[in-house]
VOPAGU-2260 file (C-alpha; in pm, 1 decimal, decimal comma):
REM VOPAGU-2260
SITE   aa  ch    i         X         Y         Z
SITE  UNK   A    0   13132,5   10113,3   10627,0
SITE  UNK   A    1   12835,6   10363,2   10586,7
SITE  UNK   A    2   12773,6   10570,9   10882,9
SITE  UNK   A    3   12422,3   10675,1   10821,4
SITE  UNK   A    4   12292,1   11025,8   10804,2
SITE  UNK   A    5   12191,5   11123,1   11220,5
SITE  UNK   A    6   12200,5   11459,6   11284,6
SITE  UNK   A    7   12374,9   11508,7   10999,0
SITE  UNK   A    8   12108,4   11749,1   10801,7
SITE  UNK   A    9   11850,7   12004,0   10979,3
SITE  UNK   A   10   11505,6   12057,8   10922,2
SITE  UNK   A   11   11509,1   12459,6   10781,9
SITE  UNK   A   12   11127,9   12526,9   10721,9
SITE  UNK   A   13   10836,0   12298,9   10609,5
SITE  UNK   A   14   10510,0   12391,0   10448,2
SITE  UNK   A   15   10173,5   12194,9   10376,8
SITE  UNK   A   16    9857,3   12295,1   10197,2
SITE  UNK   A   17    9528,3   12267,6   10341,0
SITE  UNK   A   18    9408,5   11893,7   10168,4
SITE  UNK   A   19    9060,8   11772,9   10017,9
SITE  UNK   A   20    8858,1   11826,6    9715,5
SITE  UNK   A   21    9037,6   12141,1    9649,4
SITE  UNK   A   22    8853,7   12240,8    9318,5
SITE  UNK   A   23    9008,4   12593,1    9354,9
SITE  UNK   A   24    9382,8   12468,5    9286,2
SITE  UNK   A   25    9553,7   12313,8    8998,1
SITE  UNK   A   26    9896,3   12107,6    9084,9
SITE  UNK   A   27   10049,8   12394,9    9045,7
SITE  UNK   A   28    9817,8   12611,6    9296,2
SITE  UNK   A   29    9904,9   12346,8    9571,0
SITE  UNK   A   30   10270,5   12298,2    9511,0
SITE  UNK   A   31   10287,4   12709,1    9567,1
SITE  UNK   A   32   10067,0   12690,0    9850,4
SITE  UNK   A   33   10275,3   12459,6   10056,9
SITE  UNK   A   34   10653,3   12606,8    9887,5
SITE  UNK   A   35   10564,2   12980,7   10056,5
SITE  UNK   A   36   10474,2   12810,7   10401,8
SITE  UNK   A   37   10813,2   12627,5   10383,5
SITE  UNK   A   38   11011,2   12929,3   10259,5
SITE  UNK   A   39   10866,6   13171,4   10511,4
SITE  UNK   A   40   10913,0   12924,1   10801,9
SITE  UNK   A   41   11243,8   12889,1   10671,8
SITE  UNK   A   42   11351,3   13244,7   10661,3
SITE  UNK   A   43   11545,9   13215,1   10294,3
SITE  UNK   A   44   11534,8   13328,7    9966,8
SITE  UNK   A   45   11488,9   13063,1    9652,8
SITE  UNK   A   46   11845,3   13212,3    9510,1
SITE  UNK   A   47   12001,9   13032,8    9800,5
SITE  UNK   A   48   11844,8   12701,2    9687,7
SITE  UNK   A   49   12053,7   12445,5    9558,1
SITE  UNK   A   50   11899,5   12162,2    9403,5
SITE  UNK   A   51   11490,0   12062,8    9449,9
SITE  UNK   A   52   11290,4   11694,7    9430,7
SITE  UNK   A   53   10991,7   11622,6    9310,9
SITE  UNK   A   54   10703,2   11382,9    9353,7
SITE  UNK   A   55   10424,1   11276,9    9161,0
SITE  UNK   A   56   10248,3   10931,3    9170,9
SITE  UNK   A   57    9974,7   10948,0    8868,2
SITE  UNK   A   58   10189,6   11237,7    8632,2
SITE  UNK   A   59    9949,8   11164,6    8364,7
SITE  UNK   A   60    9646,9   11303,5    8541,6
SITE  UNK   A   61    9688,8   11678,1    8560,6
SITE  UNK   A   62   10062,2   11729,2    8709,2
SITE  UNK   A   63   10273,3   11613,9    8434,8
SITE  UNK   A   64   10603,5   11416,2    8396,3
SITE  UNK   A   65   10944,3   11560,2    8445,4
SITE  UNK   A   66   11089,6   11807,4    8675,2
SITE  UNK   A   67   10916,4   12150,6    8495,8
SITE  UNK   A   68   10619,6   12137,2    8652,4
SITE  UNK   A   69   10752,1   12196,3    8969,7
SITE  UNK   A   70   11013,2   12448,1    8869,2
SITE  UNK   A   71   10804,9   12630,3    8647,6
SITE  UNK   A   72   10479,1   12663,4    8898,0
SITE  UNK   A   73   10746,6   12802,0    9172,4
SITE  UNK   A   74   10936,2   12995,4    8959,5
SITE  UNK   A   75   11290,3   12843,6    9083,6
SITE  UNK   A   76   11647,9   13010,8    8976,9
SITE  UNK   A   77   11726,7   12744,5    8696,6
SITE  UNK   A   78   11831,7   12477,7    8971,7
SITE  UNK   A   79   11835,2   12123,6    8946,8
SITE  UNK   A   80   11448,1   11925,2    9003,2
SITE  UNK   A   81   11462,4   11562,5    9011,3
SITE  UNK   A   82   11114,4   11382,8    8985,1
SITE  UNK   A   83   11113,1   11091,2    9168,3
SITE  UNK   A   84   10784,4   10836,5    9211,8
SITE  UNK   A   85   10792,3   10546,9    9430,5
SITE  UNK   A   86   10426,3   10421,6    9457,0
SITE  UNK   A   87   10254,2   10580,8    9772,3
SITE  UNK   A   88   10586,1   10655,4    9935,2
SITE  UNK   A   89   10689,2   10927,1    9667,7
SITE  UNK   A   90   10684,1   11184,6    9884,3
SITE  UNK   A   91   10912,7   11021,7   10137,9
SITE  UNK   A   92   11120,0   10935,0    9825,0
SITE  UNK   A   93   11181,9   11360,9    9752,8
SITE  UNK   A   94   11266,9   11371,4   10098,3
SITE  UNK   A   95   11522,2   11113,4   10093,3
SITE  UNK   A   96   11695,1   11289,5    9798,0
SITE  UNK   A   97   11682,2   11652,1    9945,3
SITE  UNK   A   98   11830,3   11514,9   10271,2
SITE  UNK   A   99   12084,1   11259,3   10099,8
SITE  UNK   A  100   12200,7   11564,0    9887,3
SITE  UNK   A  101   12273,4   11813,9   10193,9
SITE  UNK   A  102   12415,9   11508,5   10366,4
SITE  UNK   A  103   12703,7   11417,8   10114,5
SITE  UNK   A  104   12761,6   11766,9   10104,4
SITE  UNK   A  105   12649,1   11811,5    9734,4
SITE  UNK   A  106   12417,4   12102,3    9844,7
SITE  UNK   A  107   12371,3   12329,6   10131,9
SITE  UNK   A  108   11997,7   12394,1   10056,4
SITE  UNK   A  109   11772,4   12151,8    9915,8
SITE  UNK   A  110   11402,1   12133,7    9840,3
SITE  UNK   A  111   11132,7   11839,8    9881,3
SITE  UNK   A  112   10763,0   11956,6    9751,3
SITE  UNK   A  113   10530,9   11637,9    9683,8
SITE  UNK   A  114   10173,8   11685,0    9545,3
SITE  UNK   A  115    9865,8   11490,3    9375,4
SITE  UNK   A  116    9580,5   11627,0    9213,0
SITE  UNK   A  117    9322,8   11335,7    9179,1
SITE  UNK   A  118    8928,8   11525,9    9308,8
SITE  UNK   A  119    8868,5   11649,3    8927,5
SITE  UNK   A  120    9027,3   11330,7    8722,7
SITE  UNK   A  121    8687,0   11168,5    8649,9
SITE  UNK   A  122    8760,6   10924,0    8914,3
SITE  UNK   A  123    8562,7   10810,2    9220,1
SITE  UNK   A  124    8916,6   10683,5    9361,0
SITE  UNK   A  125    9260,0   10608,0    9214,5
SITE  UNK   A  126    9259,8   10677,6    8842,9
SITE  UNK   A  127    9365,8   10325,4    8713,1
SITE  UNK   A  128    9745,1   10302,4    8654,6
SITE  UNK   A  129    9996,2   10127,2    8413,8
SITE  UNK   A  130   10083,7    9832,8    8639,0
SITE  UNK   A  131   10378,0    9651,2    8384,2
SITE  UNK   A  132   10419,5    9368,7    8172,0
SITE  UNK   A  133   10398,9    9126,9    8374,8
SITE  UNK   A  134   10135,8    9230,9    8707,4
SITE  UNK   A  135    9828,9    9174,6    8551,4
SITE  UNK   A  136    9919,7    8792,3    8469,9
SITE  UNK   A  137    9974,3    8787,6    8897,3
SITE  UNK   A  138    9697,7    9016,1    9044,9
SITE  UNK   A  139    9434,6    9040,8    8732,3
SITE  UNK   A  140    9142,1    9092,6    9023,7
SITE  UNK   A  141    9334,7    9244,6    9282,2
SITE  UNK   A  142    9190,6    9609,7    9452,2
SITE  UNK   A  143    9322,1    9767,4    9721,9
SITE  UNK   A  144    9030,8    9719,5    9968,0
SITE  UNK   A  145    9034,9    9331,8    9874,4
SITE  UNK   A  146    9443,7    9298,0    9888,3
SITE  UNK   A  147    9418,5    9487,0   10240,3
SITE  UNK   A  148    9131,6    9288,4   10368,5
SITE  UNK   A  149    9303,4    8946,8   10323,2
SITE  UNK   A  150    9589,5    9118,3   10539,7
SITE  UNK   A  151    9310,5    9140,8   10812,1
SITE  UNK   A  152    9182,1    8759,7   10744,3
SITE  UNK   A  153    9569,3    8590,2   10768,3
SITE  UNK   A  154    9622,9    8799,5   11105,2
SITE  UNK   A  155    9290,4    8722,4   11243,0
SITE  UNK   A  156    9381,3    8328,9   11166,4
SITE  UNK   A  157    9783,6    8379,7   11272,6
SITE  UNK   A  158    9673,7    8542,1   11600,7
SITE  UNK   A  159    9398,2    8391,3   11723,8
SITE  UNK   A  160    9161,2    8710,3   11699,8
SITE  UNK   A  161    8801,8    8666,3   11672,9
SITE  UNK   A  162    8646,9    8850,0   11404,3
SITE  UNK   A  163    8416,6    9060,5   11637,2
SITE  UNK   A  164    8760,1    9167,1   11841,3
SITE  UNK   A  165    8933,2    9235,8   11527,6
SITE  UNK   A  166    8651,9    9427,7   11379,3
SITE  UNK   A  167    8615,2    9642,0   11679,8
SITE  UNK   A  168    8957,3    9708,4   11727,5
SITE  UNK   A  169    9001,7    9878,2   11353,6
SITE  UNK   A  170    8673,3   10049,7   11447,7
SITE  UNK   A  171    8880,3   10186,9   11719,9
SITE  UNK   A  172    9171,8   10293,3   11511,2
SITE  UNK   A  173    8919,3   10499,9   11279,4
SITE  UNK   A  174    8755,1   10688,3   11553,6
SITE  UNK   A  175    9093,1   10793,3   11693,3
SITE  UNK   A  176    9226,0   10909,0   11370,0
SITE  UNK   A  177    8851,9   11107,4   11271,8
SITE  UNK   A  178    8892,3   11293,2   11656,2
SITE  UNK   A  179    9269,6   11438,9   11604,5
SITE  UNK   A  180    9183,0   11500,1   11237,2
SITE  UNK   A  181    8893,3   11683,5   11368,6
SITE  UNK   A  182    9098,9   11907,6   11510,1
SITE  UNK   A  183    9351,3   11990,6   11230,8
SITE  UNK   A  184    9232,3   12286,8   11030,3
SITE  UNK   A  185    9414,3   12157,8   10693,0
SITE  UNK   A  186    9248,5   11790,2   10742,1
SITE  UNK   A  187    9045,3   11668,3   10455,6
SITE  UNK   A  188    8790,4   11493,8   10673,9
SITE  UNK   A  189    8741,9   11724,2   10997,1
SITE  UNK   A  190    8419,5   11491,2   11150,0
SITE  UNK   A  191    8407,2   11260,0   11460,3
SITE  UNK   A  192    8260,1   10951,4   11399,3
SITE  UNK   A  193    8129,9   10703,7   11688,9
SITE  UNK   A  194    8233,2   10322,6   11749,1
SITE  UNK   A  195    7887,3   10222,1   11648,7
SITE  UNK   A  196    7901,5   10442,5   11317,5
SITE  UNK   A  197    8206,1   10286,4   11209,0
SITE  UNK   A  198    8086,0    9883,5   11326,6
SITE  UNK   A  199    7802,3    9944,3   11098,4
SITE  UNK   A  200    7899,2   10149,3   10774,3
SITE  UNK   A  201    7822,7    9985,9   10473,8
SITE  UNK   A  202    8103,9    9640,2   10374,1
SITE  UNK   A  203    8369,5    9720,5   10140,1
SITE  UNK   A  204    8567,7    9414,8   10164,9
SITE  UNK   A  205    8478,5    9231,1   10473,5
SITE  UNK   A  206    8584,1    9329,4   10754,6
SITE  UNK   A  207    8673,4    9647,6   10622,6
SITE  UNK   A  208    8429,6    9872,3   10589,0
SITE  UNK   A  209    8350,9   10247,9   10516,2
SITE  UNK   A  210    8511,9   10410,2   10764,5
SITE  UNK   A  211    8798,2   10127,8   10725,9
SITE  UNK   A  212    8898,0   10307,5   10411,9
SITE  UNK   A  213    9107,7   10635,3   10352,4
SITE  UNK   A  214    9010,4   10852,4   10062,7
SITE  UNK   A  215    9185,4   11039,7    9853,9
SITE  UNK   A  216    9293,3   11428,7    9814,5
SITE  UNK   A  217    9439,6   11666,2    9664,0
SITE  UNK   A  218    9707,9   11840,1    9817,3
SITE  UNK   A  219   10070,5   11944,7    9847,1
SITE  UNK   A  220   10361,4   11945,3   10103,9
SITE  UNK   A  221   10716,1   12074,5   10119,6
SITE  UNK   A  222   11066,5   12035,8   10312,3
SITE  UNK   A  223   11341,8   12251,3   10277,2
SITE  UNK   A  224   11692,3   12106,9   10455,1
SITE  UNK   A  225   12027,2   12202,7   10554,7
SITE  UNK   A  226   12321,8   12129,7   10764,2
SITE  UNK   A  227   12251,4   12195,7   11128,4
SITE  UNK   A  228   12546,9   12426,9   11124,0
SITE  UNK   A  229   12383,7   12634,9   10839,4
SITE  UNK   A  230   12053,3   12587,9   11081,0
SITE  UNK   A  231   12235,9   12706,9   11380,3
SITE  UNK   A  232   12406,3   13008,8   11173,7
SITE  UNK   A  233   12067,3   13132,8   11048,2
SITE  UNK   A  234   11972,1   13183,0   11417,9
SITE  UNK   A  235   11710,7   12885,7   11405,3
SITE  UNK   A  236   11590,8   12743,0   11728,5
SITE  UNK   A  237   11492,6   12418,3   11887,1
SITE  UNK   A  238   11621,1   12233,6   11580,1
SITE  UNK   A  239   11504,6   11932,3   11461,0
SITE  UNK   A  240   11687,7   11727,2   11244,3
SITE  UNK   A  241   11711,4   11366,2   11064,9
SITE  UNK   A  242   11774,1   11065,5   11290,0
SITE  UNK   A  243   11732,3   10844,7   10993,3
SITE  UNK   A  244   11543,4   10749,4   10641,2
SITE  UNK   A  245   11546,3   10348,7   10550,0
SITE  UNK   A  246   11386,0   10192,9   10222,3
SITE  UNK   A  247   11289,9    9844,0   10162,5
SITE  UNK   A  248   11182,2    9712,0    9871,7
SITE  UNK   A  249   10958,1    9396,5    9793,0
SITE  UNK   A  250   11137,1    9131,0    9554,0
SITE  UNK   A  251   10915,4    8890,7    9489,3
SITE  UNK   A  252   10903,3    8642,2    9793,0
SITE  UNK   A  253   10599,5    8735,9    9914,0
SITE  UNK   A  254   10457,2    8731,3    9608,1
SITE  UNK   A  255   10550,1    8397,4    9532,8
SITE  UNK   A  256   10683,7    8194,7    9824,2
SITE  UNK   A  257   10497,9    8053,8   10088,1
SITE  UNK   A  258   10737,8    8127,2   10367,2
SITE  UNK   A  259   10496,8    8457,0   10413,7
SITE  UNK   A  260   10212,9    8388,9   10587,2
SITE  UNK   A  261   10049,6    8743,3   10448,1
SITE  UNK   A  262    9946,2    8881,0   10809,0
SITE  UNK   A  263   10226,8    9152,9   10846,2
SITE  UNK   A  264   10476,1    9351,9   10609,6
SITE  UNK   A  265   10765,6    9207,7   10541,5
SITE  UNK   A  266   10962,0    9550,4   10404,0
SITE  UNK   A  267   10840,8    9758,6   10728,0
SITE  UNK   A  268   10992,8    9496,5   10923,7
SITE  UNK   A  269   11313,8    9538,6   10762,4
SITE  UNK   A  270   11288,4    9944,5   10703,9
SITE  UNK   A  271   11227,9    9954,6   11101,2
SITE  UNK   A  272   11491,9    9744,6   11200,1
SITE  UNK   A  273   11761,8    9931,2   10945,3
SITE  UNK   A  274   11611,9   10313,5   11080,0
SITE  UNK   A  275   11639,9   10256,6   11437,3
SITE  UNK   A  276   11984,3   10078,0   11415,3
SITE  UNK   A  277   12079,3   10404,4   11256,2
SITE  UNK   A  278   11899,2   10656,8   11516,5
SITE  UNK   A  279   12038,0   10435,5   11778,1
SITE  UNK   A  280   11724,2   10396,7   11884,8
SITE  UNK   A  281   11691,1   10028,5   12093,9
SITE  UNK   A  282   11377,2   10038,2   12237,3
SITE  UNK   A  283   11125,3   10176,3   12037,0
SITE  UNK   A  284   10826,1   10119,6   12246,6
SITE  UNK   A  285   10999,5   10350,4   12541,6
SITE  UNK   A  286   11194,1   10607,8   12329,2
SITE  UNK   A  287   10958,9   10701,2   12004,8
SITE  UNK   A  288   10742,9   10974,1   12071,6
SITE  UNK   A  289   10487,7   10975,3   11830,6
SITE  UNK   A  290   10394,8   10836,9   11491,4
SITE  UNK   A  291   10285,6   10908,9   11173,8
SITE  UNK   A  292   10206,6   10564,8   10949,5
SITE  UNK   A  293   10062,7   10436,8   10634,3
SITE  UNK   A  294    9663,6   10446,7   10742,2
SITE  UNK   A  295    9561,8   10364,7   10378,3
SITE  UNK   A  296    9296,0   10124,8   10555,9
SITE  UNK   A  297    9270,4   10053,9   10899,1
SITE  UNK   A  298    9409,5    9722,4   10941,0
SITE  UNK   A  299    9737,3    9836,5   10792,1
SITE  UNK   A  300    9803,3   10062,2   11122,6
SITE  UNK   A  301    9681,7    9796,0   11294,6
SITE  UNK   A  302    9939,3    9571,3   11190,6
SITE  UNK   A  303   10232,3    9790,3   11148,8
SITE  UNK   A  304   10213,6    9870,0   11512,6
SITE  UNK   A  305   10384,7    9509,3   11567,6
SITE  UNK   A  306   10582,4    9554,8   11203,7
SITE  UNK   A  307   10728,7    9905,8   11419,7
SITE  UNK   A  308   10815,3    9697,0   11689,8
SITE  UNK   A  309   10595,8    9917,2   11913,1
SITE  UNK   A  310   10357,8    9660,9   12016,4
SITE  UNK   A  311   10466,2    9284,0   12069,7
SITE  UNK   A  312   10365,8    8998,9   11799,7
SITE  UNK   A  313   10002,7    8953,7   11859,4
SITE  UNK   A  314    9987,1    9220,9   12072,0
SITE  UNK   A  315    9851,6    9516,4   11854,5
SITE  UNK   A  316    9501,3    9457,6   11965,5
SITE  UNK   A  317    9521,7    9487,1   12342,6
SITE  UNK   A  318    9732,6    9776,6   12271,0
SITE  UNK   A  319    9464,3    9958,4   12047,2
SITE  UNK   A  320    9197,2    9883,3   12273,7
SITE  UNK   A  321    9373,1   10014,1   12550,9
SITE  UNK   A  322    9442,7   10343,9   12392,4
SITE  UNK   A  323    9809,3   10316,7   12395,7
SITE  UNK   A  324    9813,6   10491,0   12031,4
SITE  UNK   A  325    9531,4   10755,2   12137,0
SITE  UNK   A  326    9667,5   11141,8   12135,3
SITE  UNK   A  327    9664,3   11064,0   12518,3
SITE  UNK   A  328    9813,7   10745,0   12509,0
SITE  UNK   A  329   10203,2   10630,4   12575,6
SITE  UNK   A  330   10308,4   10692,7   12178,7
SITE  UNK   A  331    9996,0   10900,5   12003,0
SITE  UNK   A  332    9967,0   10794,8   11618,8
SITE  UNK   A  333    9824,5   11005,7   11398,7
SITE  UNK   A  334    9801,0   11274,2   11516,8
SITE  UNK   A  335    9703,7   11519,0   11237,6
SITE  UNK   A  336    9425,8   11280,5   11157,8
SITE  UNK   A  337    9654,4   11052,1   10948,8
SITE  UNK   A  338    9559,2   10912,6   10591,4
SITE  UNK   A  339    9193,6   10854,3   10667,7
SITE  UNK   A  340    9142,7   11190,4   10788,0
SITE  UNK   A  341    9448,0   11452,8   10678,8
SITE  UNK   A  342    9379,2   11236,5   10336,5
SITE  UNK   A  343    9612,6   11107,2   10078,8
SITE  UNK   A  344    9697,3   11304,8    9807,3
SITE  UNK   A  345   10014,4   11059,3    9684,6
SITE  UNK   A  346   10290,0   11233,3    9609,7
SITE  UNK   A  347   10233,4   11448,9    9948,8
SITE  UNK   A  348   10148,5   11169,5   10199,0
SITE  UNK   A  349   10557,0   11107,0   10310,7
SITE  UNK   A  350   10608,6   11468,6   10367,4
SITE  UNK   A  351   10304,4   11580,5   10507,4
SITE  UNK   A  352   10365,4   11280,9   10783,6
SITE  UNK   A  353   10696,8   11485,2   10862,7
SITE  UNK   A  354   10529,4   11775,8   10875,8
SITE  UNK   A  355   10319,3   11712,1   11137,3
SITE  UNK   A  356   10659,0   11536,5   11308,8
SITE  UNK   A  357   10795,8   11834,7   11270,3
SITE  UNK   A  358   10539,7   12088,0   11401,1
SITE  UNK   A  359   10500,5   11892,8   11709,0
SITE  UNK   A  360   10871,6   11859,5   11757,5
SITE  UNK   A  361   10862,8   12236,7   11781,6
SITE  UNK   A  362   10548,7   12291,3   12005,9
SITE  UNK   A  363   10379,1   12404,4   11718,1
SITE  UNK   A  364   10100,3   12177,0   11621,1
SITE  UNK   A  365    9777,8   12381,8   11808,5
SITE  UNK   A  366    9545,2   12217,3   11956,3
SITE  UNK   A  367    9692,4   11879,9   11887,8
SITE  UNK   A  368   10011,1   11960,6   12043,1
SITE  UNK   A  369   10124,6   11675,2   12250,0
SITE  UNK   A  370   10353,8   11711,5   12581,5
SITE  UNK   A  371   10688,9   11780,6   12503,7
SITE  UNK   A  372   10805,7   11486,9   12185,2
SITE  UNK   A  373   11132,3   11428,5   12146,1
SITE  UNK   A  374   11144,1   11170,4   11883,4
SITE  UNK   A  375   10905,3   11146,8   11571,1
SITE  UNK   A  376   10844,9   10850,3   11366,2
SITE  UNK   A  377   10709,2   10840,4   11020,9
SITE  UNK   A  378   10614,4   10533,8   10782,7
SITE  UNK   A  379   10514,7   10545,1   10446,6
SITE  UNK   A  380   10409,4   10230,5   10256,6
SITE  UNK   A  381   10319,5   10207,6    9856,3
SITE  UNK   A  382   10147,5    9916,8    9661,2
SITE  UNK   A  383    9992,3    9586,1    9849,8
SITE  UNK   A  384   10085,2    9367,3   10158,1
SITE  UNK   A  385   10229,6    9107,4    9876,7
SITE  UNK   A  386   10472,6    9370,5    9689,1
SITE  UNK   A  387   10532,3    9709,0    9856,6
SITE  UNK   A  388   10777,8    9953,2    9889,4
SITE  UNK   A  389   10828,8   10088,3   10267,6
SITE  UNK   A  390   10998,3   10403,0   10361,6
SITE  UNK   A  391   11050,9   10442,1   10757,1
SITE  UNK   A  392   11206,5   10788,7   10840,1
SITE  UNK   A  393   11289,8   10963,7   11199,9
SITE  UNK   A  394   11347,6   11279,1   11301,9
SITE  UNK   A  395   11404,9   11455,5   11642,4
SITE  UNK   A  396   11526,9   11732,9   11827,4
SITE  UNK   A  397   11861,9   11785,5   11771,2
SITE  UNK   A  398   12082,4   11590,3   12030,4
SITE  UNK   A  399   11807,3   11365,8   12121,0
């Protein structure tokens, strides 16, 4: 029987460029921004890496395919890069391989760097991508604002929610996220915004509106991981390592069975239940810490508070309202600012969630540090409510 990964692979260093319409940087620019960071925090030399991953959502558009553009831009000693792309959760995907990797004992050192280029495409938003054969005979119409909205329509109607509590409670998710972002010097967005501002932006897809909406960044983030041993050797301190990394995977019934009602994710529900069976964590509401999650629009954190198991079914609202999820509240969530604010440069989002974890875990985080975290959650969803892929991953301080 598999026995999961806990505490079986250590943080070593992690690094993160600053994110936004960086037309200074290529790909490659970014990915060495954020691969010094990690390598100084770490303390190591790239001889002593092992093996590297590699994300990249939209390779076509500046970055390229393969694992060369990474190993070429940084330089590495001939080792082995593995591109990996998994929708939105890429980045969490180059994490899972690094840590897998040091886990089974295949390498001592391993590197994660995830990055997106998308400010100087010719885009507005997300350049448009090759869906498949078959997607455009299921969602011809489909955007993302629209599939997300409908998300806020079937948990208005499951729940009971009036559309005036529903719409100011997303408002109040925004303004959160746009006050810690304003504090994180490598945010993309760094302005407060007011409850009134957000009620009455301009309508993307009703209810969602302006503010409702994360944009996208460019950007870069890296991970480098070891044993805690090899950790604990080096002379590292207060160190943090993996409590557990889950994936789940849409296949189909969503889609195209009626037993979902569309107002919640069906794979975060499944990824949260698998990860905290493996951190032994039983009570998530009383033992996470913090949280970074999938912000793409408002709604989505929103609902994944309940999909978490942090708030009750239903009970996401009351809890927003009441600032349970506010940096002062009983488990702050995004902290850094989060999707809409930190911004979402693809193939970066999973590991630049950790990296906040993981600065916070180590009373490093600034002015956003928060009171002494012991457990940090991060969740990473790619693609729509009705076919996603959902990566939930926790780390902690070592022993907790």
């Amino acid at each position: 029987m598999a026995a999961g990964i806990k505490d079986k692979v250590a943080i070593l260093g992690m690094g993160c460029s600053k994110f936004g319409e960086r037309w200074d940087a290529g790909p490659e620019e970014l990915m060495v921004e954020a691969y010094l960071e990690a390598m100084q925090d770490a303390g190591i030399e790239p001889t002593q890496l092992d093996a590297a991953w590699f994300s990249t959502h939209i390779d076509e558009i500046g970055t390229g395919k393969g694992g060369t553009p990474l190993s070429v831009a940084l330089r590495l000693p001939n080792i082995a890069v593995t591109r990996v792309e998994n929708f939105c959760a890429s980045g969490s995907e180059a994490f899972r391989g690094a840590v897998y990797a040091v886990a089974s004992g295949a390498a001592d050192i391993a590197l994660a760097v995830g990055v997106e280029k998308l400010k100087d495409t010719g885009y507005g938003g997300l350049p448009v991508g090759n869906m498949g054969t078959l997607n455009p005979q299921w969602s011809p119409s489909g955007s993302a604002p629209g599939n997300f909205a409908q998300l806020a329509s079937a948990y208005r109607a499951k729940h009971g929610v009036s559309k005036e509590d529903l719409k100011r409670a997303i408002a109040h998710v925004s303004v959160k996220s746009h006050a810690n972002g304003a504090k994180n010097p490598k945010a993309h967005l760094r302005n407060e915004v007011t409850e009134d501002q957000v009620m009455n932006a301009p309508m993307i897809a009703e209810p969602l509106g302006l503010f409702d909406c994360c944009g996208v960044s460019d950007g870069a983030a890296a991970v480098i991981v070891t044993t805690p041993e090899i950790a604990k050797a080096m002379g590292k301190k207060d160190i943090v390592t993996v409590k557990a990394m889950q994936l789940s995977v849409s296949n189909g019934l969503e889609s195209q069975h009626n037993s979902w009602d569309g107002s919640y994710f069906h794979t975060a529900r499944i990824a949260a239940k698998k990860a905290y069976k493996e951190a032994g964590i039983d009570n998530p509401r009383e033992e996470v810490s913090m949280m970074e999650v999938h912000d793409c629009f408002s709604i989505t954190e929103l609902v994944t508070m309940e999909d978490l198991f942090i708030s009750p079914e239903g009970g996401a609202v009351k809890d927003v309202m009441d600032g349970f999820y506010d940096a002062d509240g009983k488990v702050p969530c995004q902290i850094d600012g989060g999707l809409k604010c930190f911004g979402h440069p693809i193939g970066a989002s999973g590991l630049r969630m950790a990296y906040e974890m993981y600065l916070q875990l180590q009373g490093r985080a600034g002015e956003r540090q928060l009171a002494n975290p012991k457990i940090g959650l991060t969740h990473n969803l790619g693609g729509a409510p009705s076919q996603n892929v959902c990566s939930v991953t926790i780390i902690g301080a070592q022993g907790a």
